[in-house]
N, C-alpha and C positions, 0 to 999 in steps of 0.2 A: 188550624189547617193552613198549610202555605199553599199562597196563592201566584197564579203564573203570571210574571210579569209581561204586561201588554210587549210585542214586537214594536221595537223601535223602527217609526219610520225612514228607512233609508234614504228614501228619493226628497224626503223634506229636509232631512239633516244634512245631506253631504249633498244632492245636486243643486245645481245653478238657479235660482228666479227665475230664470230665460225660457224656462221650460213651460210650452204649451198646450201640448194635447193631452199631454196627462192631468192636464186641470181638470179638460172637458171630460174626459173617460179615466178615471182615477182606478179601472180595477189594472192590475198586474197581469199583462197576458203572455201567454208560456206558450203555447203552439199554434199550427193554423196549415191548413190544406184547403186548396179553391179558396170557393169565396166566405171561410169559417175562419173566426181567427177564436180561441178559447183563453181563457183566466186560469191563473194557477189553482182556481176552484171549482173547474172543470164547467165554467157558465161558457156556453157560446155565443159568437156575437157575428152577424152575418156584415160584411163589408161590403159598404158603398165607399169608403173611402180612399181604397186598396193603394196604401202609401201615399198619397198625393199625384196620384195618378204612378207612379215606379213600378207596380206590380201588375200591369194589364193583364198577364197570362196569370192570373190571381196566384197565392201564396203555395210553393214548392211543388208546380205542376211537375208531373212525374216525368214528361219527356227529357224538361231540361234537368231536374233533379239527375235522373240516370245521368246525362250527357258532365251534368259539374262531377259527382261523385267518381264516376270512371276515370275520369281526366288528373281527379286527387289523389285516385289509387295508384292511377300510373307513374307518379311523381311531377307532372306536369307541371310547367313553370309558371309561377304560382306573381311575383314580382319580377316582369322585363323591361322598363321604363320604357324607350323608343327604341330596342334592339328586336331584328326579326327572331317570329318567332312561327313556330308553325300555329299556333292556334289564332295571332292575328292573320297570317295569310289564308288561314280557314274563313276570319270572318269577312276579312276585304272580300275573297271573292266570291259570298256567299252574297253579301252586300251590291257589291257591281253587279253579279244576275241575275238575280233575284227580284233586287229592290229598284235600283238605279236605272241599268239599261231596260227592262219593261216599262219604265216611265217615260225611256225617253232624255234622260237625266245624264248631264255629264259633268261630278265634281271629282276634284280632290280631298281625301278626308284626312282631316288634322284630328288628331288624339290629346287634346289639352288632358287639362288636370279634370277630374273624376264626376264634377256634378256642372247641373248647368249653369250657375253663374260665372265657371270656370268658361265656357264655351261660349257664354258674353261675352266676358272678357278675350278673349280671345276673339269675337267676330270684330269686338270696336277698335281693339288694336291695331287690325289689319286692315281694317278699313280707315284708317286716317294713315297708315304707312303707305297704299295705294294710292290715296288721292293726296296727300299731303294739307287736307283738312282737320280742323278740330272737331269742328261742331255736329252733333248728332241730333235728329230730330224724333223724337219721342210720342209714345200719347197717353193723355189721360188716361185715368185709372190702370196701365199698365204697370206691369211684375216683371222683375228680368233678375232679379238675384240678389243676394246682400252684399257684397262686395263695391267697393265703391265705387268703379266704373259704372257696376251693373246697377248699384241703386241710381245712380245720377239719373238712368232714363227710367225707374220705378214712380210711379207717383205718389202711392200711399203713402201721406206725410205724417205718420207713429215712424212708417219701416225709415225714413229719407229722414226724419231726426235725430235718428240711432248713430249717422254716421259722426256726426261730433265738429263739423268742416262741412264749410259748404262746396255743394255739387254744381259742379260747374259744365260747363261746355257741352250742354244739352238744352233743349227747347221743347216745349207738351205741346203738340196739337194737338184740336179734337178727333178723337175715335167716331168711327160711323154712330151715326145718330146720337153722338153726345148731347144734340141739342134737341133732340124729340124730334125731329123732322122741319124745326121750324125755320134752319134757313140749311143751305147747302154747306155740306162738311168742309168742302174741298174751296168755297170760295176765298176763305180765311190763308187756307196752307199757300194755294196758289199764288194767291197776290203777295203773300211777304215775302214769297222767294220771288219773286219775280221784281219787286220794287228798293230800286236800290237807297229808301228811305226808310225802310220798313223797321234797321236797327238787325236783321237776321243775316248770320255769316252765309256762307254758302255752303249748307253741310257736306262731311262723308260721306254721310249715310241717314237712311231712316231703317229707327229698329221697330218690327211690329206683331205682336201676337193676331192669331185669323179668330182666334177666340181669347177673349181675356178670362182664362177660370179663374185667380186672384181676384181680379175686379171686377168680377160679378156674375160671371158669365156672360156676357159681351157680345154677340155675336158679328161680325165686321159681314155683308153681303158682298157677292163673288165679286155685284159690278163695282164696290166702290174698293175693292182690293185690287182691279183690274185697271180699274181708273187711278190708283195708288203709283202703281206698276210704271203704267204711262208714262203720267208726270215723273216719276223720276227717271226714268229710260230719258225720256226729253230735255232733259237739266243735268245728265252725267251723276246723279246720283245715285249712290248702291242700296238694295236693296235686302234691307237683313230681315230673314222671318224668322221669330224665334217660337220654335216649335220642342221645346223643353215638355211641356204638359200635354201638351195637345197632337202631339206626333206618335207614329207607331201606333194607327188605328183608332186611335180616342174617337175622332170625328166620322169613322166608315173606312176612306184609304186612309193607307199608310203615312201620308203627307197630308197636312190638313189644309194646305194651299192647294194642293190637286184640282178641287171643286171646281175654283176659283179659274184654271188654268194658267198662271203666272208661274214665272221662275223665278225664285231669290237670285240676288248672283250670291250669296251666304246664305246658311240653313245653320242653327243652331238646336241640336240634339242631345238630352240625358233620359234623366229618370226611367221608361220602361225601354231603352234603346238593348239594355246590360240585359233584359229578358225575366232575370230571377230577382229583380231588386237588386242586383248586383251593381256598385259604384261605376259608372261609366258616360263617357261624353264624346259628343263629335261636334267637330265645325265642317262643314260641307262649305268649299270654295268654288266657285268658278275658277277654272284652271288658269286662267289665264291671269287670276288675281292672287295665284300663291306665289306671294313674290320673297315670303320668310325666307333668313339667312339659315344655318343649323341652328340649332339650338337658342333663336329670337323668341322665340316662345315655346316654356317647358314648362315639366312640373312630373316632380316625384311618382306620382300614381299615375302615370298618364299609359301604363302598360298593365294594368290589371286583365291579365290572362285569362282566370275565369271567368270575368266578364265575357269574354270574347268567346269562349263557348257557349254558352249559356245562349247569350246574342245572335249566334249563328245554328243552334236548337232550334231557338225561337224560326228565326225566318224562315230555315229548311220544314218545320214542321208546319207554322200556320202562313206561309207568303209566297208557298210554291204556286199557290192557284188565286181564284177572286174567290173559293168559300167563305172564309173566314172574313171580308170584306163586309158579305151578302149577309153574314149571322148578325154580324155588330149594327149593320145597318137598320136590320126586322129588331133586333132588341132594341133599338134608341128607338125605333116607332110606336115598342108598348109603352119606353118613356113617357113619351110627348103625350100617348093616348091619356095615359094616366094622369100626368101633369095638365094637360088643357083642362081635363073635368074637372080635376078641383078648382083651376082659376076660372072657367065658367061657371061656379056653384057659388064661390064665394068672393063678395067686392075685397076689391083690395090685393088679391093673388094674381097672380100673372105668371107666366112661364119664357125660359127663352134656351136653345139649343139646339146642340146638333149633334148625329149619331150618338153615342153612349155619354157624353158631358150636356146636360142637364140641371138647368135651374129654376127653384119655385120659388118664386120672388114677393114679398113681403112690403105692402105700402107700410106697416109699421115694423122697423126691423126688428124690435121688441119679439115679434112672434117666427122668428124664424129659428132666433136659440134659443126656442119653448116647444118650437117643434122638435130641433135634432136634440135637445136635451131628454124630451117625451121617447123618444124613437131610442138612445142609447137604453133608459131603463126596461124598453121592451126588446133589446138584444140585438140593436141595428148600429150602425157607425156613420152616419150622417158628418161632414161637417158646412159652417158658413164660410159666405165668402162675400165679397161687396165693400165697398167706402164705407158701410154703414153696419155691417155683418148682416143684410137684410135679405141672402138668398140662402138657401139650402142649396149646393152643390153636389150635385150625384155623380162619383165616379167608380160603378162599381167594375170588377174585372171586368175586361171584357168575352172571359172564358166562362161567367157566370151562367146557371141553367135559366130556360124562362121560370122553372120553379120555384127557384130562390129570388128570383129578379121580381117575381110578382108577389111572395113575401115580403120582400122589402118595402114594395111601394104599396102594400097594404099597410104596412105599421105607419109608413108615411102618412099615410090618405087619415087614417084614423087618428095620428098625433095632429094632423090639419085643422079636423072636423073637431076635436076637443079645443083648440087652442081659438079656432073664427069660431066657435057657436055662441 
């Protein structure tokens, strides 16, 4: 009797090491609508991870689906690097009324190249062409991209040994409450810029996420982003928030500095900006700081068209009004409801976030990829995040139903209770 020979593994034979999440979720997934993404074996799997945050309106919501599909049928320009076009002028101006002038907000947007390390790079360039400084001031446990620039102010030191050369012309303060509360964040930062013995240049800039999801989930409070702001308003230093993960509603508004009240004079935007998962980035400047020559800073894809439908779907459909603000707000509440019980049930659990980003934090980080490992074979997408992989990170759409929202942090709650009991 001839027997069928086993399917050669593909993705072990011919792709990269380099590859990670298909370590942790090793089934092949073939479709996905909301917040479902399914296996080519027809298993579903409900997402809390929704791309690393890229997918907020969760996977091929139908408005923007319509809006790409129409736009492909009409032949619409598909690759325009920096030439107008009409469906960038759809998005700028959907962008300026929508997003911008209700805020109150008045930048120029640069279109770098396609993902956010690209638009790091691009905020740190132009912030040393402005002040005519090097040095950038950074903070622990911060993520800003792979790219060398952008790892120089990363602090994960697996990602910051990768580069091969050392990172130069950057400096880690501590993140709010680095230290547990037990001396003041800011008396550190303030005195070395202030002491002309201290050994610290006088930066360009300081670059700062208002949440670190990379590093742990983080959370930075309004008054010491405020008090951030300050001190460098006071010192001529610029002021870059990089809002890659955590922009386009993660947090509640649209801007996850909003809370906070501060204005970046720089804003660095990708991942769910494109709407459909689609590649797409922006640097938001202070107008008065766009000082690029032509063509000082480019980059091939920096005209992906569909994106800029898609992106302008998005806002026209969920950014005309505060609804969709007010939905994401009540679902990060049943978050936290659920996350506080279980770190009030059990020592060692703890929680910390804001609006739909969410972390259940692990004194041994051993059980946190015991939980999302628990929770992928019950049909959920969990991943960690942390110095230590010790939190569970939840970013699920934020289009998700309370339905499914409160399925998932049932599988959670129950992979919890098996792994502390």
């Amino acid at each position: 009797m001839n027997q069928i020979a086993p399917t050669p593994d593909v993705f072990e034979n011919h792709e990269s090491q380099v590859r990670s999440y298909s370590r942790q979720w090793p089934a092949v997934f073939d479709t996905a609508q909301g917040s479902w993404i399914t296996d080519e074996n027809g298993k579903r799997y409900l997402d809390f991870f929704a791309g690393a945050g890229a997918l907020n309106y969760g996977h091929n919501h139908p408005v923007l689906k319509t809006a790409l599909v129409e736009y492909i049928l009409r032949d619409g320009i598909t690759h325009g690097l920096d030439m107008s076009t009409v469906a960038k002028r759809d998005f700028l101006t959907a962008f300026t009324d929508k997003i911008l002038a209700p805020r109150g907000l008045d930048y120029k947007v640069q279109f770098p190249g396609p993902t956010g390390t690209n638009t790091v790079e691009a905020a740190l360039k132009l912030a040393r062409k402005v002040t005519g400084r090097s040095s950038v001031i950074n903070f622990t446990n911060a993520f800003h991209g792979m790219t060398l620039g952008a790892l120089s102010v990363t602090g994960n030191s697996m990602k910051r040994a990768g580069a091969g050369i050392p990172l130069v012309h950057a400096t880690p303060m501590p993140f709010d409450n680095y230290f547990g509360g037990a001396t003041d964040d800011f008396q550190w930062m303030e005195r070395v810029l202030d002491d002309s013995g201290s050994g610290i240049n006088r930066p360009a800039a300081v670059i700062v996420e208002t949440i670190q999801g990379e590093g742990g989930v983080n959370v930075a409070r309004a008054e010491w982003l405020q008090a951030l702001a300050e001190l460098l308003k006071r010192r001529d230093i610029l002021l870059i928030v990089d809002d890659v993960q955590m922009g386009v509603g993660r947090t509640g508004q649209f801007f996850s500095f909003e809370e906070a009240g501060i204005v970046p004079d720089i804003v660095t935007l990708s991942k769910s900006i494109g709407g459909y998962g689609m590649p797409m980035a922006l640097t938001l400047i202070r107008p008065d700081l766009d000082v690029w020559g032509p063509g000082e800073h480019n980059g091939t894809f920096r005209g992906n068209n569909p994106a800029f439908v898609t992106s302008t779907a998005a806002i026209e459909h969920f950014w005309s009004d505060d609804t969709f603000e007010k939905e994401i707000l009540a679902k990060g509440e049943r978050i936290r409801t659920a996350f506080t019980d279980l770190a009030d049930r059990y020592e060692g659990v703890s929680t910390r976030g804001r609006g739909m980003v969410h972390g259940l934090v692990f004194a041994d980080g051993d059980l946190a990829g015991k939980v999302t490992s628990m929770a992928y074979d019950q049909g959920l997408l969990a991943e960690t995040s942390g110095p230590s992989d010790e939190v569970v990170k939840l970013l699920p759409p934020l289009t998700i139903s309370e339905e499914d929202l409160d399925h998932g942090l049932s599988i959670l709650r129950q992979a919890t209770e098996t792994v502390c009991s």
